[in-house]
C-alpha positions as CSV (number, residue, x, y, z in Angstrom):
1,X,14.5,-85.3,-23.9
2,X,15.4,-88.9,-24.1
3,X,16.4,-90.7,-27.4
4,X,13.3,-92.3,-28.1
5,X,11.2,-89.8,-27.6
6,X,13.2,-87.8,-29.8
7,X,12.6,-90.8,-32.2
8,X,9.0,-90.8,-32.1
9,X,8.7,-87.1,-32.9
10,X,11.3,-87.3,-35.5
11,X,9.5,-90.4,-37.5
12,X,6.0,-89.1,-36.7
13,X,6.3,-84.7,-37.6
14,X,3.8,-84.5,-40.2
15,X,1.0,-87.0,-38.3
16,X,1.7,-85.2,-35.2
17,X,1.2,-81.6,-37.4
18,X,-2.1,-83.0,-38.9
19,X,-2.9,-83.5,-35.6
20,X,-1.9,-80.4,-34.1
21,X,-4.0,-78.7,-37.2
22,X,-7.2,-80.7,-36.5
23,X,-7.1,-79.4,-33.2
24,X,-6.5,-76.0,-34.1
25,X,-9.3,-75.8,-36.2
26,X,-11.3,-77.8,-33.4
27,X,-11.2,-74.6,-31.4
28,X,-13.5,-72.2,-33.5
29,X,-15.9,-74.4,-35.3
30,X,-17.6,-72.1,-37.3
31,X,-16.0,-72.3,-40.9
32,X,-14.4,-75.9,-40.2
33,X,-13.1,-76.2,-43.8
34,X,-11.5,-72.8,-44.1
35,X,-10.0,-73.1,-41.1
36,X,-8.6,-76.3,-41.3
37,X,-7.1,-75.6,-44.5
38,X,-5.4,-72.9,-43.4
39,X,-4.3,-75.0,-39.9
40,X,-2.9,-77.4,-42.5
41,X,-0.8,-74.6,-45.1
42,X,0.4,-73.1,-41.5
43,X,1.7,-76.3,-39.7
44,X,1.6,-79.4,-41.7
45,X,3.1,-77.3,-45.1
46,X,4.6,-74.2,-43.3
47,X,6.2,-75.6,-39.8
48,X,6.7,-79.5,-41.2
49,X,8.7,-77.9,-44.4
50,X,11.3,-76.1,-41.3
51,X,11.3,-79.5,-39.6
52,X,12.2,-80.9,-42.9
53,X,14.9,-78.3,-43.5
54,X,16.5,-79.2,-39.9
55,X,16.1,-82.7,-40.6
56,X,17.8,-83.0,-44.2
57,X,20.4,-79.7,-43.4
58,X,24.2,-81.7,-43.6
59,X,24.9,-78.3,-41.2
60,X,22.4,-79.4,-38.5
61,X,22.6,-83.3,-38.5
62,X,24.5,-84.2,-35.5
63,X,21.9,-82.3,-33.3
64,X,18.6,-83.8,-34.8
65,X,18.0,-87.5,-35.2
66,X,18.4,-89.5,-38.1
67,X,16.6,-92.5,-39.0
68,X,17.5,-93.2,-42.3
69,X,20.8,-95.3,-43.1
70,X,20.4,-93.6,-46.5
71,X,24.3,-92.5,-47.7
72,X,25.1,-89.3,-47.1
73,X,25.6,-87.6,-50.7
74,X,26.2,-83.7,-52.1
75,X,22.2,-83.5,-53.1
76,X,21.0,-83.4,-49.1
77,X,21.9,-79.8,-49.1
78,X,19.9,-78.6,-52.2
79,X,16.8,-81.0,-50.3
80,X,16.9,-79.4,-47.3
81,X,16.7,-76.1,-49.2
82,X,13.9,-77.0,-51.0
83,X,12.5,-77.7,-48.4
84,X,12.9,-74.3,-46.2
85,X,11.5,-73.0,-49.6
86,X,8.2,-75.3,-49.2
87,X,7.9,-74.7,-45.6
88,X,8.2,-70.9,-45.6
89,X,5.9,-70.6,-48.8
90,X,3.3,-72.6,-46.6
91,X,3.9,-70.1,-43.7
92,X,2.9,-67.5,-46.3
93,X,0.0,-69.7,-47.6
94,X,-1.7,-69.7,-44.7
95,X,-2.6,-65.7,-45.2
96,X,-3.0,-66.0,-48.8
97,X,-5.8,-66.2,-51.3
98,X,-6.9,-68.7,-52.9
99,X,-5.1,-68.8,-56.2
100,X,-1.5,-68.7,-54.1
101,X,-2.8,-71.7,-52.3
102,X,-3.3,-73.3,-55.4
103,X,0.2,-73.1,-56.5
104,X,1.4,-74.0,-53.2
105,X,-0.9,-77.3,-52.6
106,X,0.2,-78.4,-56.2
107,X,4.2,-77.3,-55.5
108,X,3.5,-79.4,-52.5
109,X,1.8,-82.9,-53.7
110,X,4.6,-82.7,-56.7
111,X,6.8,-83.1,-54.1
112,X,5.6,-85.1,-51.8
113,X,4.5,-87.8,-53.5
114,X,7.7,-87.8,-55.6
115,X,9.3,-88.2,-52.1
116,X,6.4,-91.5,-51.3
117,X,7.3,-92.6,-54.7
118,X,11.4,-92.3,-53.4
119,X,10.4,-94.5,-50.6
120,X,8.8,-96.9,-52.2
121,X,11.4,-97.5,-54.1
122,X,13.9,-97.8,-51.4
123,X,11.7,-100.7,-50.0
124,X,11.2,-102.6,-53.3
125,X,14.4,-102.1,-55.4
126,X,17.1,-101.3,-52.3
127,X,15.6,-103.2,-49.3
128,X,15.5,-100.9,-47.3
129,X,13.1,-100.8,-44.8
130,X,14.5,-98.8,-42.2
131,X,12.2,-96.0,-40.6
132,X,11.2,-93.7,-42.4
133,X,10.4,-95.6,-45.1
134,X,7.8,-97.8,-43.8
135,X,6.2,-95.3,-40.8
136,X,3.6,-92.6,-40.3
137,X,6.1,-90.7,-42.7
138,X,5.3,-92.6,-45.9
139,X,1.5,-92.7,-45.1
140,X,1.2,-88.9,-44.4
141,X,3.5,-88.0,-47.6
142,X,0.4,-90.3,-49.7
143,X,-2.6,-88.5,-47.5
144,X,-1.5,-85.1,-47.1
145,X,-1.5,-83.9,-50.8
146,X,-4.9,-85.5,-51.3
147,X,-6.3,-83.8,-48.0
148,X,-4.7,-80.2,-49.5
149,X,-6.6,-80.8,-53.1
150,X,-9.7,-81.7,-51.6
151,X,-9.8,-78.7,-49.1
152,X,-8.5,-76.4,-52.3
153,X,-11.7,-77.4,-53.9
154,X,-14.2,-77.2,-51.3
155,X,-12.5,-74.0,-51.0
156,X,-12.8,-72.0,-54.1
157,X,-15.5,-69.6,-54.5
158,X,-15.2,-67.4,-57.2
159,X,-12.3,-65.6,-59.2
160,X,-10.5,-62.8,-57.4
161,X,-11.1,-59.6,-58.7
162,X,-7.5,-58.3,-57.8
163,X,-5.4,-61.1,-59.6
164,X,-4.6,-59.8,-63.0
165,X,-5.9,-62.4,-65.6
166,X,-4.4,-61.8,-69.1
């Protein structure tokens, strides 16, 4: 795999996961909404939060690309962490009901728009305008949590008669 092509997947994960999700739930189109929620918990949440772990992971960053020139500093760790811990509770999302998925799409928006919010920053205060704070990445960390919460709604049908309300 070349460098730039390693470069357009590495700035563009989460847009190419929405896409891969949309065509997922393309396949069967019989309960579009259900489906594509769960497409989205399974790839965009579950498989992007991996990506993010591999991506952020000290351990792992001379074999993936890096296009930040943000300092390296003792937090990357605990990020990449968090992130596993996002990805793999999206992996488990995807088979959950709906009050699970609740927790996870609001886990999830918390953090990424705290991360949008990060960028911005970068670009107003610090100048710095290097990918990915002005790419797909930025744009899918502002969309993403709003696609999740409107699908959550559409989603909900009634209270679970397993989940223990006290």
């Amino acid at each position: 795999m070349s460098a730039q092509t390693a470069n357009f997947i590495t700035n563009n994960f989460p847009l190419l996961m929405c896409g891969l999700a949309i065509l997922f739930a393309l396949m069967i189109p019989a309960n579009f909404n259900r489906r594509f929620f769960t497409c989205m918990l399974f790839f965009v949440i579950g498989i992007g939060g991996i990506w993010d772990f591999t991506q952020h992971n000290p351990l792992l960053q001379q074999f993936t690309p890096h296009a930040t020139n943000w300092q390296l500093n003792p937090l990357e760790l605990p990020f990449a962490l968090a992130n596993l811990a996002v990805g793999v509770s999206g992996l488990i999302a995807a088979f959950a009901n709906w009050a699970y998925r609740a927790a996870i799409v609001s886990i999830t928006s918390i953090w990424l728009w705290g991360c949008a919010a990060f960028q911005i920053d970068q670009m107003v205060y610090a100048q710095n305008f290097s990918l990915p704070n002005h790419s797909s990445i930025l744009l899918t960390n502002l969309l993403i949590p709003l696609i999740l919460i409107i699908l959550l709604i559409i989603s909900y049908e009634k209270k679970d008669t397993n989940t223990i309300y006290y």
